[in-house]
N, C-alpha and C positions, 0 to 999 in steps of 0.2 A: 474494490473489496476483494480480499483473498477467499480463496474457495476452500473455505474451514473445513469441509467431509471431504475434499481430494482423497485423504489415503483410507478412509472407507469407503469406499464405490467397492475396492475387488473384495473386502466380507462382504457387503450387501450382495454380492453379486452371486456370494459363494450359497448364501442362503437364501436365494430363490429357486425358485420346483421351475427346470426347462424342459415342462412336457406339454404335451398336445392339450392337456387338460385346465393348464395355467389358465388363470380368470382371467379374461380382456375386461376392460370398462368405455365407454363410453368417452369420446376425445375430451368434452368438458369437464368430467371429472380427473381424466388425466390432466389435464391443463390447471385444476386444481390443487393435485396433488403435489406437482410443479413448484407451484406460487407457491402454495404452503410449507415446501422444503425450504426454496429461498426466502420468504418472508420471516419463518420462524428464526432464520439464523441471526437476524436483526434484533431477537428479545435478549440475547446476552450480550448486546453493546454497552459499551461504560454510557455512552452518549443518551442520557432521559429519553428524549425526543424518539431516536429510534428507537430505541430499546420499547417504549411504546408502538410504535409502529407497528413492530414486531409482534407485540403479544396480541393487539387488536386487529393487525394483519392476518394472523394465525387463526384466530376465532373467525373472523371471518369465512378464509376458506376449508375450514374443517368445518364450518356449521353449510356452507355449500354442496359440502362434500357429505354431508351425513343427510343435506336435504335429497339430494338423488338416490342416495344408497343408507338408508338408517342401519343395516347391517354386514356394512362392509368393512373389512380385514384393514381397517388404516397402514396397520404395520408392513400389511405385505403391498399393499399399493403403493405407499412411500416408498420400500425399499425397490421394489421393483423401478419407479419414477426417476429415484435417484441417480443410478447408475450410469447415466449417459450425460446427466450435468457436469457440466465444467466450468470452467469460468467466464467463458465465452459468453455462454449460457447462461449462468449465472446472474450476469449483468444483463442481457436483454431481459430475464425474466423479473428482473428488480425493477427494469424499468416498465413492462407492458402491465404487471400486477399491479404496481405503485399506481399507474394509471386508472386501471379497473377500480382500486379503494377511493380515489379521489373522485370518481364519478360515481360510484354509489354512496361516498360519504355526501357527496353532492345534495344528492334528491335523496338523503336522510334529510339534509340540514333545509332544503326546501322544502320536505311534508312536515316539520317541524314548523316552520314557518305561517304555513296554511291553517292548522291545527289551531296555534298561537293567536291567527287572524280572524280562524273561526269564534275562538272561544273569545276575543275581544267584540265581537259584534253581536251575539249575541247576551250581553249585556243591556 
């Protein structure tokens, strides 16, 4: 996959504050913030399949990301986030994210199950 924000990294880079004061977060929300650059890029594929991926990848890790910090600066965390992805980068993070969605779509799809088995037994 090509790295669609390549020639935005140096704006983003141009509109972050590089002072002492700059917000740090927490490595898993970085790590979110991440996933969710690279995952979002996936909801404007011609391709359904991702192009899904993509928007319910997204949702995913912004509702992660709003559950540790419900008032944090998305904008300025993404851009800040952004800046050092490349394509390198890019691709492991498509691949370790992808990973992370199929194991909690995982044990969705098995409390789903339980749920399903409950309400059949009680009958």
């Amino acid at each position: 996959m090509k790295a669609r924000y390549r020639n935005l990294w140096p704006l983003a880079a141009a509109l972050l504050p590089f002072n002492a004061d700059a917000q740090t977060h927490d490595p898993a929300i970085r790590h979110s913030a991440r996933c969710l650059i690279v995952v979002a890029s996936l909801a404007s594929s011609e391709d359904a399949t991702l192009k899904m991926s993509g928007l319910m990848g997204s949702l995913f890790f912004a509702g992660q990301i709003f559950g540790a910090e419900p008032d944090i600066d998305l904008a300025s965390l993404m851009k800040r986030e952004a800046i050092d992805i490349d394509e390198r980068l890019t691709k492991e993070l498509l691949v370790q994210c992808g990973g992370e969605l199929q194991r909690r779509g995982g044990q969705i799809s098995a409390a789903g199950e339980a749920l399903k088995a409950m309400s059949g037994s009680a009958r």
